[in-house]
Phi, psi and omega in degrees: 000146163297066180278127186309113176299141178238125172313138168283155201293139181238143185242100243244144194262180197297170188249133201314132245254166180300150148336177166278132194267149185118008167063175177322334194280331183285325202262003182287324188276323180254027133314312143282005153273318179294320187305310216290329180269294190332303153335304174274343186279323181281336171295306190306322171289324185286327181297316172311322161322292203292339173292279123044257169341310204270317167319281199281298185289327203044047128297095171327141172280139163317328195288296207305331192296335187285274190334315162290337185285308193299321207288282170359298332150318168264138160323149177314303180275342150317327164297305167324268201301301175344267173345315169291310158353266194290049176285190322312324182248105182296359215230299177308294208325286172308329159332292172299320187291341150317299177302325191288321192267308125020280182307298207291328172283349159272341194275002165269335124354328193277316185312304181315314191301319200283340165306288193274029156240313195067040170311153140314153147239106036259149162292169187237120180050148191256018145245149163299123182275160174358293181302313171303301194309318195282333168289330175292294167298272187338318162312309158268341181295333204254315210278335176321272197312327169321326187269317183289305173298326186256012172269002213278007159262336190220038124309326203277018174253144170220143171255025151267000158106030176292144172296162171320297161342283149284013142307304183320294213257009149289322171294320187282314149005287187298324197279345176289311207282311176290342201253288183330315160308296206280338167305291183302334146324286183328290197306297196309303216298315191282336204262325179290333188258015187266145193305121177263142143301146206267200138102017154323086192320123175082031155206133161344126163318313188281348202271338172265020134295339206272281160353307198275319183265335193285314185293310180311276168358301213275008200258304175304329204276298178334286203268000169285309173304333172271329167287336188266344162315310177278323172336277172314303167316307185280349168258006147302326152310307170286343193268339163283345190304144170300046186332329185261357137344100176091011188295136172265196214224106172256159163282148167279091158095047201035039186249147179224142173281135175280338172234144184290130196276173191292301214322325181235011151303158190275117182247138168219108184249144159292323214276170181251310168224148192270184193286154120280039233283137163271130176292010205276312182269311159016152137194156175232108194270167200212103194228228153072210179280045168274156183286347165196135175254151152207195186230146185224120166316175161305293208298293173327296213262022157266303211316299219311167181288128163235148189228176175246136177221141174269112146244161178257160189242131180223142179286152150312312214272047162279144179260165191277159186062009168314162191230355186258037147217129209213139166289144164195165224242128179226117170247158175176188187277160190262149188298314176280331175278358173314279185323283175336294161299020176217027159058053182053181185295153167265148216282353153295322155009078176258326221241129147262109160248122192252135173224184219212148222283304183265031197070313181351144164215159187212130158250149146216161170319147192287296200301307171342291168309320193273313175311305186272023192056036174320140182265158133234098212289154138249001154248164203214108183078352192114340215200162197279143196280129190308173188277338171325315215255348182147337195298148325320302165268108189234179205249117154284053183264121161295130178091030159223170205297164148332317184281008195240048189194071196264163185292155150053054210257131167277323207197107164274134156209141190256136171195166217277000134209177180316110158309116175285148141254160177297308174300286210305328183280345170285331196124342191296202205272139154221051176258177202265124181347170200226108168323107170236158174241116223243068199276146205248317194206088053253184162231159133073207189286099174230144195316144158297150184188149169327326200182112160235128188281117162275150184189170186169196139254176173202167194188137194220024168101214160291355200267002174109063161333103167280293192258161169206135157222143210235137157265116189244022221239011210016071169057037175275312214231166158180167218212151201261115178245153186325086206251134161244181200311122209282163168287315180206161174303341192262021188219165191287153182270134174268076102033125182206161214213089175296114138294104170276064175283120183286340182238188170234152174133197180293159176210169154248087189279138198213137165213130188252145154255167165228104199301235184222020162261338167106335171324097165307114145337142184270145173261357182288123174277121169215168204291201180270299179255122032240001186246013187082159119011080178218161190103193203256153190267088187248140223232078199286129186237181208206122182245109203239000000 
């Protein structure tokens, strides 16, 4: 018998799932909710990176390389009212609202990436393809040389103390290392939350939901772990910070010590947390117009002939009657004999530019340098120079401000012109200090007595106290008061004045120096910024 053949059964695989239903405006929106969030898990992870670095390696971070780059770039007095801006933290804030602005420009970042791959929605699988891979690197690879190229001054710092060369090229690394990261999240992270196509052969609905959520989770667990990472990385941060940033040097009972315990010398920093520097890596290179350059480990350049000197230190930014200046016996090697061994300057020489573990930089004139015996101490006191204060190596010129003395010194080069710095580029003073006076004792309500001691310092740099003379008069009459022998020429004079007063009431007591130059202190008053300090130190008493 004939029987009809029946085709055989073909079993097909499932058919591919419909578009997204909702037309373009829908897969437009959740591309974008996807970049964006994708955007921020990889910003939160690049920052964790970049805290990572800057701890453990003492690698700069982008936000400070930004910070330095903008501050260069401002006026003396924009700083200034900045600073007055963020008080009380002149220094975090702006960082964190920086950092914050970070964030948000990587989580915006997140669309642009999603521009330029064009993914279809819904996608296939949770790797990234070609087209990705290559946006994805190129993106960090662009965003890397931006930074580098518009950061290329303020790389050369490392805060564990790399010489410059490899400062440079350890940062730029690290800014390779953070942006790539942060490229390579975004793709995986944007490519894992977008909505897959279903209708995959041999598998279950519930089971690629099941898929579909497990990946998503791991995008959240990611970016949950990089907020509480970076959290912890900034209070590590915070735990470093320079708290001690503006400390001043106060008297005990109007007595000022002539040499300053370390403890309560006056310290000022740029930094938000300073170098830590390891001699391991440490080096002080001697480059520029010299007739032979070299480099010296720790262990070298303590062996050199060294002497001790007492200098005293004044912030520019002291004020008349101020407290942000203080003495200490500092050794180290001298700055001409240094030369004198790489076989002096070459006769193009106009500059000493000293740079610093944390890019700080200071030029001053050669002759200059030379004129005042510059020191470049590594001991304080008797003892290895704290890291506050400069360790390993910090700069000495005697008769200029602090900020022309710089700290955590890496590297001399001599050339043939001036080097900007961050002050010197705002505009401040970088010339030699201004003659001040200073009265101590008495203040404020003090007993009438037979003889009352007036007593203070004064102080004019390397040029030196010939004189003091105390008014007690607001300066109508005035009388030659008693100096006694300075510790070094770099240093302040200490001073004293018998006073007879006959009457009980107010007074103004005023003290002029006259330096060792013959230069009468000015009496013209002016503030601290941008050129110090200048005028007379008067003192209103009370005699009862």
């Amino acid at each position: 018998m004939k029987t009809d053949s029946q085709p055989p059964v073909v079993l097909d695989s499932p058919p591919p799932a419909p578009p997204l239903s909702g037309g373009w405006w829908k897969k437009w929106v959740l591309s974008t909710f996807f970049a964006l969030v994708a955007g921020l898990v990889a910003a939160l992870v690049s920052v964790a990176s970049m805290l990572t670095l800057r701890l453990v390696a003492g690698i700069p971070t982008p936000v400070e390389l930004f910070g330095d780059f903008i501050l260069k770039h401002l006026g003396v007095y924009t700083f200034v009212n900045m600073e007055i801006h963020f008080q009380p933290n002149p220094k975090l804030t702006p960082l964190g609202l920086t950092s914050l602005a970070m964030i948000a420009l990587g989580v915006v970042l997140g669309p642009l990436y999603a521009l330029l791959v064009r993914l279809s929605l819904p996608v296939t699988g949770q790797r990234p393809q070609r087209r990705e891979w290559w946006v994805m690197v190129s993106l960090g690879l662009v965003m890397a040389a931006f930074g580098t190229i518009l950061f290329w001054n303020e790389i050369r710092q490392n805060f564990l103390g790399l010489p410059i060369f490899w400062a440079s090229l350890v940062s730029a690394l690290g800014m390779l290392l953070d942006f790539v990261l942060y490229a390579l999240v975004l793709g995986w992270s944007y490519r894992i939350l977008l909505p897959k196509q279903t209708g995959e052969a041999g598998q279950e609905e519930t089971a690629r939901g099941r898929r579909q959520l497990l990946a998503r989770t791991s995008v959240a667990v990611l970016g949950v772990g990089a907020a509480a990472g970076t959290l912890g990385l900034v209070r590590g941060y915070l735990d470093r910070y320079s708290s001690y940033d503006g400390m001043e040097t106060w008297t005990i009972g109007g007595h000022t010590a002539p040499i300053t315990p370390i403890n309560e010398h006056y310290v000022v920093t740029q930094n938000p947390i300073d170098p830590t520097p390891s001699t391991g890596v440490w080096r002080l290179e001697v480059t520029g117009l010299v007739n032979s350059s070299g480099t010296y480990t720790y262990e070298e350049f303590t062996s050199l002939p060294s002497i001790s000197r007492a200098v005293t230190l004044e912030c520019i930014a002291n004020g008349i009657g101020g407290h942000l200046i203080s003495t200490a016996i500092w050794q180290g090697v001298t700055f001409r004999s240094l030369l004198e061994k790489h076989g002096g300057a070459q006769t193009s020489a106009k500059y000493v530019v000293f740079s610093s573990i944390d890019g700080y930089t200071v030029s001053q004139p050669l002759e200059e340098v030379l004129a005042v015996d510059t020191l470049l101490a590594f001991r304080m006191d008797g003892v290895e120079l704290p890291e506050r204060h400069g360790y390993p190596v910090r700069v000495l010129i005697p008769g200029h401000y602090g900020e022309e003395n710089p700290k955590w010194l890496t590297r001399i080069e001599l050339s043939e012109q001036f080097v900007g710095g961050l002050y010197s580029d705002q505009g401040w003073y970088n010339g030699q200090l201004h003659t001040i006076s200073r009265i101590d004792r008495p203040i404020g309500r003090t007993p009438l007595a037979t003889t009352v001691e007036v007593a203070g310092f004064s102080f004019a740099g390397s040029r030196g106290i010939e004189r003091v003379e105390v008014s007690t008069d607001d300066g109508v009459t005035w009388a030659d008061a008693q100096l006694t022998s300075p510790l070094s020429q770099d240093t302040w004079v200490f001073w004293s004045y018998e006073w007879h007063p006959t009457a009980r009431g107010a007074y103004t007591l005023v003290a002029r120096a006259t330096d060792g130059t013959g230069q009468v202190q000015t009496s013209q008053a002016q503030g601290t910024v941008p050129d110090g300090a200048t005028g007379y130190s008067k003192v209103p008493v009370t005699l009862a």
